[in-house]
N, C-alpha and C positions, 0 to 999 in steps of 0.2 A: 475575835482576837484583835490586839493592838498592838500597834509598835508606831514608836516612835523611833527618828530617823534623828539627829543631832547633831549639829554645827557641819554640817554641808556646805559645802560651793554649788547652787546648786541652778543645772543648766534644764533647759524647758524643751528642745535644745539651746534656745534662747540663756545667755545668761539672767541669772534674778537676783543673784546675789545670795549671802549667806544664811540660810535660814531653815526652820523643822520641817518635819513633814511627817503628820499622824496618818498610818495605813487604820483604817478598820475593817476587817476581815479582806474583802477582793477589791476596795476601793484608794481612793487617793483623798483623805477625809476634809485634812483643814493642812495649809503650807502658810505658817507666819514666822517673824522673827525670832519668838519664844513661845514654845508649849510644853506648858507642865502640867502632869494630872499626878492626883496622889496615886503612888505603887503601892500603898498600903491598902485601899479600896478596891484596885480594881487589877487585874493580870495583864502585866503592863512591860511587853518586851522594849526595853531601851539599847539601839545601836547608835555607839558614838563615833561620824564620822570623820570628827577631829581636823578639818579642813579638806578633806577630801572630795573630790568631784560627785556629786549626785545626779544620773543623766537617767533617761528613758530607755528603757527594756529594748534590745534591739530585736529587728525584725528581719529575717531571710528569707526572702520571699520567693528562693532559687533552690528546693533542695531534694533530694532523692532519697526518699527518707525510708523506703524501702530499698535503695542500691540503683543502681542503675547497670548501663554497657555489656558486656557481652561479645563486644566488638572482636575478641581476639578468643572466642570461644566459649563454651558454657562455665569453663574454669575460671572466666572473668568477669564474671556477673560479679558483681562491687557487693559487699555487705550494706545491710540495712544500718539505719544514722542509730546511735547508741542514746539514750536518754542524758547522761553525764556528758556526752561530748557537747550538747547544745548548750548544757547550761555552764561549763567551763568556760565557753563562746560568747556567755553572757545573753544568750540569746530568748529570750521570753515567748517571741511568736513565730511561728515557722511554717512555710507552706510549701505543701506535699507538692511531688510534679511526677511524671514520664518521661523519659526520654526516647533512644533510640528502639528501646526493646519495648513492644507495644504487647507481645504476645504471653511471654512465661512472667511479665508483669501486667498485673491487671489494675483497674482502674477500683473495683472490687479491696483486691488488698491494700493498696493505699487507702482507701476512705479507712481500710479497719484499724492502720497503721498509724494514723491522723487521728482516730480516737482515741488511739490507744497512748499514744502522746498527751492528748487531753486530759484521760483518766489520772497520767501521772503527774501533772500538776501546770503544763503551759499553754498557752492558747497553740491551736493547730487546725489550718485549714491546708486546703487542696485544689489544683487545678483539676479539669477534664480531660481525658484527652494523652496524647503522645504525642512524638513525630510524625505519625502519618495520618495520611487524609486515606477517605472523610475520618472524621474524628471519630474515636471509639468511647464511648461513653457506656453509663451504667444503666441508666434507665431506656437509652435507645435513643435520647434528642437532646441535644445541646441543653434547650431551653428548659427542656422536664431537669433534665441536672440541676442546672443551675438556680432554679425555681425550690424543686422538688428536697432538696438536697443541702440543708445548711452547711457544710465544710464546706461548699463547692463557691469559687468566689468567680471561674471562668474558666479558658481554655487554656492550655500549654502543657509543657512548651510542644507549640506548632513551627515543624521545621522549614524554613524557605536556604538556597543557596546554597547547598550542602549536598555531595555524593551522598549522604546516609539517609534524604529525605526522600519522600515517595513522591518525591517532583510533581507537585500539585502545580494543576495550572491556575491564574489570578482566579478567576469565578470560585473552586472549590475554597481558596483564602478569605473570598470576599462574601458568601456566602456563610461560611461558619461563623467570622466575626459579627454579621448581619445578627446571626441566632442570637451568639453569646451578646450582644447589647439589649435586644431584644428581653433576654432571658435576664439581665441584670436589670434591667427598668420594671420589669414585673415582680422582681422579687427582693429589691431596693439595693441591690448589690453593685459590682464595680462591674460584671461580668466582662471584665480584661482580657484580652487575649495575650498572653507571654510566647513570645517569637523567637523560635532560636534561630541566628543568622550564622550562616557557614561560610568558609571561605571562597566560594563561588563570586564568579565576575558579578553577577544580577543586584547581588548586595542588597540594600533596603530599596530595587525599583519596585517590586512586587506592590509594598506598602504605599509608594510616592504614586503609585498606579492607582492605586482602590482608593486613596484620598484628593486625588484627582478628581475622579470620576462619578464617587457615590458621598452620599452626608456622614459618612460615617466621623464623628471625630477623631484626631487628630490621638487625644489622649486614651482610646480606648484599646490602642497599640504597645505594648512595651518591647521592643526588640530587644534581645540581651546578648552579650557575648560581643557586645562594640568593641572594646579592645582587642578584639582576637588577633588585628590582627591594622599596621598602620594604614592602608586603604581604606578598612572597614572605621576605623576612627576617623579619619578626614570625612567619610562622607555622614557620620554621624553627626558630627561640627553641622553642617548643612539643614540637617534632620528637626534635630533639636534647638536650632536658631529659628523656625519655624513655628517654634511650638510645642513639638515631639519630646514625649518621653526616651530615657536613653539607658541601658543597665550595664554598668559595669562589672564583668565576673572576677571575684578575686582569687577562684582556686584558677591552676592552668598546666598544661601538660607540657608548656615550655618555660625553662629556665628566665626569669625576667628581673633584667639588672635596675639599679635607677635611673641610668642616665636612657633607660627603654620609656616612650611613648606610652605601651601598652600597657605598662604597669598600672595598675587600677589608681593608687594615689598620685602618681604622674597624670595620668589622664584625669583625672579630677582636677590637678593645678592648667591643665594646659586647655582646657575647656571652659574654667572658669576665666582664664585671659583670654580669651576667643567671646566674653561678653554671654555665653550661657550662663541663662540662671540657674543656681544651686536646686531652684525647687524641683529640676526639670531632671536631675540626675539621681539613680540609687545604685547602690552595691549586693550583689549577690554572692552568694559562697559558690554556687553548684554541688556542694555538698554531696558527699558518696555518690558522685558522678564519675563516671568512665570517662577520662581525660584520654582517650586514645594518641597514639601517633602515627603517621600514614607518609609514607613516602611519595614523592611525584607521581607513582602510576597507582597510585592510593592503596598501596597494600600493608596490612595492615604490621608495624616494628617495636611497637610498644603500648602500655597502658600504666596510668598513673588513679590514684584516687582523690576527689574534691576532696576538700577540708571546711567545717563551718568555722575551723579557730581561721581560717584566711579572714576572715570578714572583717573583723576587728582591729586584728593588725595592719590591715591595709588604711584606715582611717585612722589608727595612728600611725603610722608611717607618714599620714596627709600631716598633719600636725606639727609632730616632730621632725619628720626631716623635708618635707615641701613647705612646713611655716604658714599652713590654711588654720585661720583660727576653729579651736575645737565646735564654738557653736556653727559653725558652717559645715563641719565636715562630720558632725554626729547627726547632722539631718538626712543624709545618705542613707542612712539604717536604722533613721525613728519615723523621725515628722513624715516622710518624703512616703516612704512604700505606705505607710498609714493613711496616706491622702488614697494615693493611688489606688489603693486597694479600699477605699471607702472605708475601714475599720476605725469607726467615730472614735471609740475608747482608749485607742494606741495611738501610739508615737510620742504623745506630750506629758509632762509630769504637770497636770491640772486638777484642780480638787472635783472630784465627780469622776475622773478617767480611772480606767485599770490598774490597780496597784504592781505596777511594772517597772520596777526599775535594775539600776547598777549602778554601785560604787566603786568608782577611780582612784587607784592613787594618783595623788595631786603632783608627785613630782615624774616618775614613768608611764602614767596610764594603764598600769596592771588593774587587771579586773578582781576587785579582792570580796566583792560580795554581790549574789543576784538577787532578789525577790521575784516571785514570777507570781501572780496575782494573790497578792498579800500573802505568801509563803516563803522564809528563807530559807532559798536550796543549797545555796553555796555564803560561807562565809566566813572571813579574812583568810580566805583561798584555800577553807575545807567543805569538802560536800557534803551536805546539811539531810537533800534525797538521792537517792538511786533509781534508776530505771528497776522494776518490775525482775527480771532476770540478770541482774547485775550483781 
């Protein structure tokens, strides 16, 4: 299959300027200033993007894609992520996770959920693992996962700082990351650990501990949920000035204005003037995650649902109204989790890469068409597939 993509603005995230781009079936074939092939010879999809933005397929690398929480009873176990809501998100690659509920969600159903994603047309991986320690895994060892196991890219999310975590002490953190690196070096993967950090005093010392003490590096850590909360952002500034990977979650169970810190593209302007590099930062949805809310003596007064269209919108929000040019703030949710997550093929719109992209419009940033490995699923903002039971 072919298509050609035409008269694009077209960002790498990098801008490149205005120019085509022939998909041939799952790839990124040839991006010049003009390509033309006879439509008389060959079956030949032409979309005209008429000046419109061509960016790279984004990536959520935060999401519950079987549901999550439970927090306020079996009634609030969150629904599993819908097929259409990803790609409305614009979103092309997405990676499964766990959170608080280790038990009536298994490690099991998410791999099957993850391919069943796949089957339907996007890339989809998955972490190991939950909030509690020792880690529960499928095969019985970090390493056999991660090894064993192609969706599996590492661990998370693992809870540190948090009432709802099984309060593991350093050795149980520093030990299962041990594995997970281990297990990514053998089996050429990022084997990442994804850290969920809670509002507890301890903050990111757990982490500043274990990278103290042992060689583990610095970026084999992603703590996520730094904005949660203004403490937990100041001491991220510290973190990430270091070296440190940093995630910013864009769904959230409290109301967040702009003139808020926490706001994900606020804290993406206000860490960029704090002299962090862009490379060092990404954007998560938490998607069909249980946003509970807990009062002083932590019991439990509410529950909200992630959203993966947060994702997008928070990076335009960076744009439009914090003024961060769009090639710096579309690397949050291409180039950037693409590195981290060692997934050679994503993030960039380069000839040889995964045919992943999305077309912008040029004057709002509406998302008006996906491709998600050289298939259009959505497009001039009708859906093209459906999930399986949709």
């Amino acid at each position: 299959m072919l298509t050609i993509i035409k008269n694009g603005e077209i960002y790498n995230p990098e801008y490149i300027g205005k120019k085509d781009i022939l998909l041939v079936n799952d790839r990124v074939y040839l991006i010049k200033e003009n390509i033309n092939i006879n439509e008389n010879d060959l079956l030949v999809k032409i979309i005209d993007a008429d000046g419109d933005y061509v960016v790279p397929g984004f990536i959520d690398s935060h999401v519950h894609i079987t549901g999550g929480g439970g927090e306020g009873g079996f009634h609030t176990r969150t629904p599993e992520i819908k097929f259409s809501d990803l790609i409305y998100a614009g979103i092309t690659t997405v990676i499964g996770c766990l959170g608080t509920d280790g038990i009536t969600r298994s490690g099991e159903d998410l791999l099957a959920k993850t391919r069943a994603l796949k089957e339907e047309g996007i890339s989809a991986y998955m972490y190991t693992g939950s909030y509690g320690f020792p880690v529960k895994t499928i095969t019985g060892e970090i390493k056999k996962d991660i090894i064993l196991i192609n969706e599996i890219l590492g661990i998370g999310e693992v809870a540190i700082s948090d009432h709802r975590s099984s309060q593991p002490d350093i050795f149980q953190l520093e030990k299962a990351a041990a594995e997970a690196r281990v297990g990514g070096i053998l089996a050429n993967k990022a084997g990442i650990i994804n850290v969920h950090v809670g509002d507890g005093e301890r903050k990111l010392d757990f982490l500043e501990e274990i990278l103290e003490k042992t060689e583990i590096p610095r970026k084999q850590f992603i703590p996520t949920h730094i904005n949660r909360n203004i403490d937990l952002l100041e001491k991220g500034v510290d973190y990430a000035l270091k070296g440190g990977l940093v995630d910013f979650t864009t769904s959230s169970s409290n109301d967040f204005y702009d003139n808020k810190k926490t706001k994900p593209s606020n804290s993406l302007k206000y860490y960029l003037e704090k002299g962090i590099n862009i490379n060092n930062i990404t954007f998560t949805s938490d998607g069909q995650g249980s946003l509970p809310e807990f009062n002083e003596e932590g019991e439990y007064v509410g529950l909200k649902v992630g959203k993966v269209s947060s994702l997008f919108k928070e990076v335009k929000d960076a744009v439009l109204k914090k003024e961060i040019d769009l090639d710096k703030a579309l690397k949050v949710i291409t180039e950037n989790p693409a590195r981290n997550l060692e997934l050679k093929n994503k993030g960039k719109l380069n000839e040889g890469k995964d045919a992943d992209l999305v077309i912008l419009d040029n004057k709002d940033l509406k998302i008006k068409t996906v491709i998600a490995k050289g298939q259009i699923m959505l497009e001039d903002n009708k859906l093209k597939q459906k999930g399986t039971f949709e």
